[in-house]
C-alpha positions as CSV (number, residue, x, y, z in Angstrom):
1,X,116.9,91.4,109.4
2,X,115.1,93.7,107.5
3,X,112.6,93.3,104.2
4,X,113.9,96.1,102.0
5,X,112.4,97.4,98.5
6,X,114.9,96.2,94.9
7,X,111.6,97.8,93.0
8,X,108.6,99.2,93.5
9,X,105.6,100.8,91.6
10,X,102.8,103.1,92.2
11,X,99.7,101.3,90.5
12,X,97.0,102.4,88.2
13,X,93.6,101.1,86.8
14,X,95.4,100.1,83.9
15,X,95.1,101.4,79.9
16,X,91.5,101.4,78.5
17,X,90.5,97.7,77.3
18,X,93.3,96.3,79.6
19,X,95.3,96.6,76.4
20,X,99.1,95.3,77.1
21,X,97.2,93.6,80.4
22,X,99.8,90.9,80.5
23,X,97.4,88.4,79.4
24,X,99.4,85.2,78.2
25,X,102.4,87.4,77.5
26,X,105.5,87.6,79.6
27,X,106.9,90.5,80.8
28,X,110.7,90.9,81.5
29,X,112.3,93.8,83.1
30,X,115.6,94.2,84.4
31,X,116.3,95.2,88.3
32,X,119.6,96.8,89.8
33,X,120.6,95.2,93.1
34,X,121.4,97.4,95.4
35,X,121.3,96.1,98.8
36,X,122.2,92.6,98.7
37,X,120.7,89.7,101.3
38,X,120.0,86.2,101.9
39,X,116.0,86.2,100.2
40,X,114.0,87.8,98.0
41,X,110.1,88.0,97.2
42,X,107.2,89.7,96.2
43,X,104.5,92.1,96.6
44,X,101.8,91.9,94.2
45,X,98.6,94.3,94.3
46,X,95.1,93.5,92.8
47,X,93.5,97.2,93.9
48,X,91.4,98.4,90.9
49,X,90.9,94.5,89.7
50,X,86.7,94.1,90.2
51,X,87.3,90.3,90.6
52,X,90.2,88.0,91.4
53,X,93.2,87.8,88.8
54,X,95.7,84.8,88.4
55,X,99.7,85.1,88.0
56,X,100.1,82.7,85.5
57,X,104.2,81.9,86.3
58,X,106.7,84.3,87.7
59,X,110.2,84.5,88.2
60,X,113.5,85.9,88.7
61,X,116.8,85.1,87.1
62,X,120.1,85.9,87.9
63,X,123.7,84.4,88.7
64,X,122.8,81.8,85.4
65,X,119.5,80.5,87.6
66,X,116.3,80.8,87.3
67,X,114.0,81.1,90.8
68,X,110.3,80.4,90.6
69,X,108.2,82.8,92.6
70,X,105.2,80.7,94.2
71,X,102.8,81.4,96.5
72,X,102.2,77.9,99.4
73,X,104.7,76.5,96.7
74,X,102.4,77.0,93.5
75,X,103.5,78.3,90.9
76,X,100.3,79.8,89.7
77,X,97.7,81.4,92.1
78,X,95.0,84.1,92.2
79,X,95.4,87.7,94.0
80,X,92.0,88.6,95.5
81,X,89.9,91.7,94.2
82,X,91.6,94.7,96.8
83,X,94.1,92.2,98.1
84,X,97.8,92.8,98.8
85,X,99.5,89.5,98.6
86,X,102.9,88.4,99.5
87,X,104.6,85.2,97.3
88,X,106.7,82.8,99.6
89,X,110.5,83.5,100.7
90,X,113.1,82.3,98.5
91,X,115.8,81.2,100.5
92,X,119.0,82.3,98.2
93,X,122.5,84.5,97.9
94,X,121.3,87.9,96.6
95,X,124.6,89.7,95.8
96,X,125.0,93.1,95.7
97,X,125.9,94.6,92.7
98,X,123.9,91.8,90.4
99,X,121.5,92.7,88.3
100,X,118.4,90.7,88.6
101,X,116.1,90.1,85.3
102,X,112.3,89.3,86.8
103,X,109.3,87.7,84.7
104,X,105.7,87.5,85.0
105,X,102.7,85.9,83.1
106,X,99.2,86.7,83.7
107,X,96.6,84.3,83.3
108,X,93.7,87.1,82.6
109,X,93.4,90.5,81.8
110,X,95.1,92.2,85.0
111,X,93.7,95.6,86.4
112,X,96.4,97.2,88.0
113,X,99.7,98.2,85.6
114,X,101.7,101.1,85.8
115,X,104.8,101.8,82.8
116,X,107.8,102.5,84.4
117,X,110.6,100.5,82.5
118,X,111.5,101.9,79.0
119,X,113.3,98.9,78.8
120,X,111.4,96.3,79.3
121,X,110.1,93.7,76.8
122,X,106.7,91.6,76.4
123,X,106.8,88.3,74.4
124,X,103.6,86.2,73.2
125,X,103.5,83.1,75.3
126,X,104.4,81.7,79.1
127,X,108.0,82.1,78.5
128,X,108.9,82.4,82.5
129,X,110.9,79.3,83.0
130,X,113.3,79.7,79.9
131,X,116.9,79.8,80.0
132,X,117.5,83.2,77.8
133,X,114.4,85.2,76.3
134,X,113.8,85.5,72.4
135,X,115.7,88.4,70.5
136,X,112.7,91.1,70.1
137,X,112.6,94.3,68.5
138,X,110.4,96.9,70.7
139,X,107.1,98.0,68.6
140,X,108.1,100.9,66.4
141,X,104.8,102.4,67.2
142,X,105.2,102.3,71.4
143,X,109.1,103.7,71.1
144,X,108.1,106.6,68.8
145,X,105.1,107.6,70.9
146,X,107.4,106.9,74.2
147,X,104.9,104.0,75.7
148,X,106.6,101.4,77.9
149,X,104.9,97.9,78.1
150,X,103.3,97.9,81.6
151,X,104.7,95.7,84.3
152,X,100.8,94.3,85.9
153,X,100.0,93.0,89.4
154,X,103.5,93.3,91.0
155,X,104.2,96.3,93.6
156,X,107.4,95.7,94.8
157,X,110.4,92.7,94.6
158,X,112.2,93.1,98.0
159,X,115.2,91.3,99.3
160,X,116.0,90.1,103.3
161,X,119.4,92.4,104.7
162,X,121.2,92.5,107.7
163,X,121.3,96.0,107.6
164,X,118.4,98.3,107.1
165,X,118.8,100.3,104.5
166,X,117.4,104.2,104.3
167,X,114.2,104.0,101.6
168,X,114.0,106.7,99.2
169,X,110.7,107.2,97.3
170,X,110.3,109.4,93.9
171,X,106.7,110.3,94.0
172,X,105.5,112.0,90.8
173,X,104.3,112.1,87.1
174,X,105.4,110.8,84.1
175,X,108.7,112.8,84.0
176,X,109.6,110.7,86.9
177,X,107.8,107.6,86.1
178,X,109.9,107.1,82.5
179,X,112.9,106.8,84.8
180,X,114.8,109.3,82.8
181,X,117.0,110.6,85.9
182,X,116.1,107.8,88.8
183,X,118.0,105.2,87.3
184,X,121.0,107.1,87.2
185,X,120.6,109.2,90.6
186,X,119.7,105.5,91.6
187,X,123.8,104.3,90.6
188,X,124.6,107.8,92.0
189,X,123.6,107.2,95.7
190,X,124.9,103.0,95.4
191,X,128.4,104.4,94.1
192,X,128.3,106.9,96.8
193,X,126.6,105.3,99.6
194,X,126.6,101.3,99.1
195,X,123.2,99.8,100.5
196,X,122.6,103.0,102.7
197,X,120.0,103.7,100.4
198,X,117.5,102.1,98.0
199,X,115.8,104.6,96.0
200,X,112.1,103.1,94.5
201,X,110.1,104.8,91.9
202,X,106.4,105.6,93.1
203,X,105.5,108.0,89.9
204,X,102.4,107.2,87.1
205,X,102.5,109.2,83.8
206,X,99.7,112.0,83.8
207,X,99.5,112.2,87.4
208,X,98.2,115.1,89.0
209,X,98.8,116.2,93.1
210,X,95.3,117.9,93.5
211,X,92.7,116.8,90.3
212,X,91.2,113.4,88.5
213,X,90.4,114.4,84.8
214,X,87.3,112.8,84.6
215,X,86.0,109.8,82.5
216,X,87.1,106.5,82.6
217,X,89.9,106.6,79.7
218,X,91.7,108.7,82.1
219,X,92.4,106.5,84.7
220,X,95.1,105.0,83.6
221,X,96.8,108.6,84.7
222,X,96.0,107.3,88.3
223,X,93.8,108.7,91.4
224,X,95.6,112.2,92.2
225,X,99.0,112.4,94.0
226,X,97.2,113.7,97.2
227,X,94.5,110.4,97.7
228,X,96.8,107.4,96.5
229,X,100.0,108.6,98.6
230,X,98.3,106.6,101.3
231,X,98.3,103.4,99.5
232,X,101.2,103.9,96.8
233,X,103.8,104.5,100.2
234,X,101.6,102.0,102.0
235,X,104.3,99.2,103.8
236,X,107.6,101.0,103.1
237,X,109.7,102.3,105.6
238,X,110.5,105.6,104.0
239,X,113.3,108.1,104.8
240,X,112.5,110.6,102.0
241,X,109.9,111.2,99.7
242,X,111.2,112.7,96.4
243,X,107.9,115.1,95.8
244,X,107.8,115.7,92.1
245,X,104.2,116.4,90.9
246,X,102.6,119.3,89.5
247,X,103.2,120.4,86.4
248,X,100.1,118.0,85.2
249,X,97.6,120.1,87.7
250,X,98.5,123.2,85.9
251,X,98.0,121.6,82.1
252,X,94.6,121.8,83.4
253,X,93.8,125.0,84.4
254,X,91.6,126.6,81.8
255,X,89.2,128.8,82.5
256,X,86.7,126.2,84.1
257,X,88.9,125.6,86.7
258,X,90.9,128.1,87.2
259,X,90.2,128.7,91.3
260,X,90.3,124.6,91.4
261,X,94.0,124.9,90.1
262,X,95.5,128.0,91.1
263,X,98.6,128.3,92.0
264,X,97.6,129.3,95.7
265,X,95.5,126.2,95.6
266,X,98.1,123.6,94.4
267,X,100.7,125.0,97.1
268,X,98.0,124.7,99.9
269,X,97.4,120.9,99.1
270,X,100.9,120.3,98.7
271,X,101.7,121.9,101.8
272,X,99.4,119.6,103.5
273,X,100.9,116.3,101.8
274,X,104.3,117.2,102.6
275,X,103.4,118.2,106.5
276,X,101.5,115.0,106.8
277,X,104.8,113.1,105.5
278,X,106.6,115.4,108.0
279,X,104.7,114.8,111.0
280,X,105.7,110.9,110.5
281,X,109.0,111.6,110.7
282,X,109.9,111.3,106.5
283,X,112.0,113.9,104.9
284,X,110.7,115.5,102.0
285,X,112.4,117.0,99.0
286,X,110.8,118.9,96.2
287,X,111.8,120.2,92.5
288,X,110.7,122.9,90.6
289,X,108.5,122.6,87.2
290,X,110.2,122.4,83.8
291,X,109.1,124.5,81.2
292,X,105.8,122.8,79.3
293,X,105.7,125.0,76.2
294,X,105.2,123.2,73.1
295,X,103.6,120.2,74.3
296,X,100.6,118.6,71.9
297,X,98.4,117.7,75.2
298,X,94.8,119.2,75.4
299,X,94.0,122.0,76.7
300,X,96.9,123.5,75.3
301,X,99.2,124.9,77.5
302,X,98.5,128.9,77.2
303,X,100.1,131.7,79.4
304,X,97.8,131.5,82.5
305,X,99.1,128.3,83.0
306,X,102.6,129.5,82.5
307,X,102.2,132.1,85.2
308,X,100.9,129.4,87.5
309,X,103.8,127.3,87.0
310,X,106.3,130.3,88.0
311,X,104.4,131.3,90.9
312,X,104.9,127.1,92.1
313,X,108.3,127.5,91.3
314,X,108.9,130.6,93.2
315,X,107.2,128.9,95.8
316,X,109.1,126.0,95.8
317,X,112.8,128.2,95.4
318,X,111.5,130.1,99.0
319,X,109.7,128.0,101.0
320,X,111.1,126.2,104.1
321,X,108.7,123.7,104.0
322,X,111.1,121.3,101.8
323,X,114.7,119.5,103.2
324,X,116.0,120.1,99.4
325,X,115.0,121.4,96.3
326,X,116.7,120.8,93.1
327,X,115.8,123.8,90.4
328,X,114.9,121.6,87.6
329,X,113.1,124.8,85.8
330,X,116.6,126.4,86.0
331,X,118.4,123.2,85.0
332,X,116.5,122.4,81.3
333,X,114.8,125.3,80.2
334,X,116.0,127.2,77.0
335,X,118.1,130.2,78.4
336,X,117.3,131.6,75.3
337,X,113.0,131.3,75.3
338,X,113.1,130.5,79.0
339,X,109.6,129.4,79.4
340,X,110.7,126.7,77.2
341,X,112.2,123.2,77.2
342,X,115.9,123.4,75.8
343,X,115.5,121.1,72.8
344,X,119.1,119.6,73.5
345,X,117.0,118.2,76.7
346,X,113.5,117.0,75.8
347,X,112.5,113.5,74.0
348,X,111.2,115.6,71.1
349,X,107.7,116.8,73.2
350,X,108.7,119.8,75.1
351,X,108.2,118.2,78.0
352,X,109.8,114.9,79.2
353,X,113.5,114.4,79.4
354,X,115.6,112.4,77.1
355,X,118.3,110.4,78.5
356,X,120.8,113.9,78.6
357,X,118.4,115.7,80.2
358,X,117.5,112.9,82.5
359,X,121.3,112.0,82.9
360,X,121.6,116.5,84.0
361,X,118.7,115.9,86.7
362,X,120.8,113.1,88.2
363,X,124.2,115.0,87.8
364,X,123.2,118.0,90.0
365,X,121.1,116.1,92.9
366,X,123.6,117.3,96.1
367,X,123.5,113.7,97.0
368,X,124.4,115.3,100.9
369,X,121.5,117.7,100.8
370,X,119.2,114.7,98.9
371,X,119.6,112.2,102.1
372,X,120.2,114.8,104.8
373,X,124.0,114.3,105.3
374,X,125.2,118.0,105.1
């Protein structure tokens, strides 16, 4: 028997103010199962909290139930300031093939979020325990300006199997993290494969591999790719990593940094992550950088940048160093302005895929090549 990963997220310190903290709200989110077992529970993380925070109620629901999720059979109880806590087993039919909705109130302000389900809800008030949540309308103001409500303190919801099923981890930025083209390469590799494979999502929007943008607003786009891979991948038995960042480093490379954020620098830290993941015995795939044209982000994206960008990608398209590359670049950029997003693709920004574009990703993953069956 084997403890293997329904969900999982990369944490960060959180938005500033701890707004949508999960403080007396619940947050519900919706989980695909796709390795099925005889338990489930949970992971929760507390690594940026300063002092202890409390799970006010959590649960899962599927198959018309409801499970509480306790920890020493409470209900409520407090994960420790750096602490990585596990909540008791449930001892119950997971079928493969459910979907599994999961809930969570926090009792205080929690530190560590990250925003990875577009789809997911939060509703004033400890609503954990009820039979069917409220009808609720998303915030106008969060779809328009594509923010997800964050999912705070849980790392990872993992169900007991017979089997051991291979772990696939996408590690990136927010083109990853909005779940765009994981959730459908995720059905792509169950409809393929069964419970051969789990893919998790281990991405936080703004990331960068190689550079923190500095002040304290900023944290909420996470400790850079190359420091919190040690943590973020910390407990899972991986098979591949999915290496998808970048394209953030290179937003930043104005004239103040330019040596920092070179091209040949960025490949040389890379190259270090992925031999490290290498040496363990992990497969690691890489994709190239999508055009980022057009995008309102500060600095503005100008044409050193650009060039950085193509070098990567050129790098990436030639190097041996990756199992499998997928040409993303290729894949969405106008073939008319090719150092642009192709509008039929983006979310309106230039920059992250809408559900088509995210849905083309999936589509031309060789699923042999992604998990090393050719």
């Amino acid at each position: 028997m084997t403890w293997t990963p329904l969900w999982r997220q990369a944490h960060t310190a959180g938005l500033p103010l701890k707004l949508f903290s999960g403080k007396n709200h619940t947050v519900v989110w919706d989980v695909p199962v796709y390795a099925g077992g005889d338990a489930l529970r949970v992971s929760f993380l507390n690594h940026y909290g300063k002092k202890a925070t409390r799970v006010r109620a959590m649960a899962v629901k599927f198959g018309g139930t409801v499970y509480p999720i306790t920890k020493k059979g409470k209900t409520s109880f407090k994960i420790k300031s750096g602490e990585r806590l596990f909540s008791d087993e449930i001892e119950v039919d997971v079928p493969e093939g459910a979907t599994m909705q999961v809930r969570i109130c926090m009792a205080d302000k929690n530190a560590d979020n990250n925003m990875t389900e577009e789809f997911g809800m939060s509703y004033k008030g400890n609503l954990v325990m009820d039979d069917v949540m409220p009808d609720k309308t998303k915030n106008k103001l969060l779809v328009d300006n594509g923010v997800y409500y964050p999912v705070p303190a849980v790392e990872g919801i993992e169900v007991r199997t017979k089997n051991a099923p291979k772990v696939i981890a996408a590690f990136g930025d927010s083109i990853t993290s909005m779940s765009r083209w994981t959730v459908p390469l995720a059905k792509r590799l169950h409809d393929t494969y069964g419970d051969e494979f789990v893919l998790v999502n281990e991405a936080i929007l703004g990331n960068c591999h190689t550079y923190n943008k500095p002040g304290k607003i900023w944290s909420m786009f996470g400790e850079k790719g190359e420091d919190r891979i040690a943590w973020d991948l910390e407990g899972l038995d991986l098979h591949t990593v999915m290496f998808t960042l970048g394209t953030n480093d290179f937003s930043y490379a104005d004239e103040d940094h330019r040596e920092e954020l070179s091209a040949e620098t960025v490949i040389a830290k890379v190259t270090k992550t992925v031999e490290d993941l290498k040496a363990k015995g992990i497969r690691v795939t890489s994709t190239t950088l999508s055009p980022r044209f057009g995008y309102f982000g500060v600095p503005k994206f100008d044409d050193y940048m650009n060039e950085q960008r193509k070098k990567y990608n050129d790098w990436v398209r030639t190097t041996d160093l990756f199992d499998y590359y997928i040409d993303a670049d290729e894949l969405l950029k106008d073939p008319e302005k090719p150092d642009w997003f192709n509008d039929e693709y983006h979310q309106g920004d230039h920059l992250h895929p809408n559900a088509a574009g995210g849905q083309l990703l999936a589509d031309n993953y060789d699923l042999a090549k992604l998990v090393g069956k050719e």
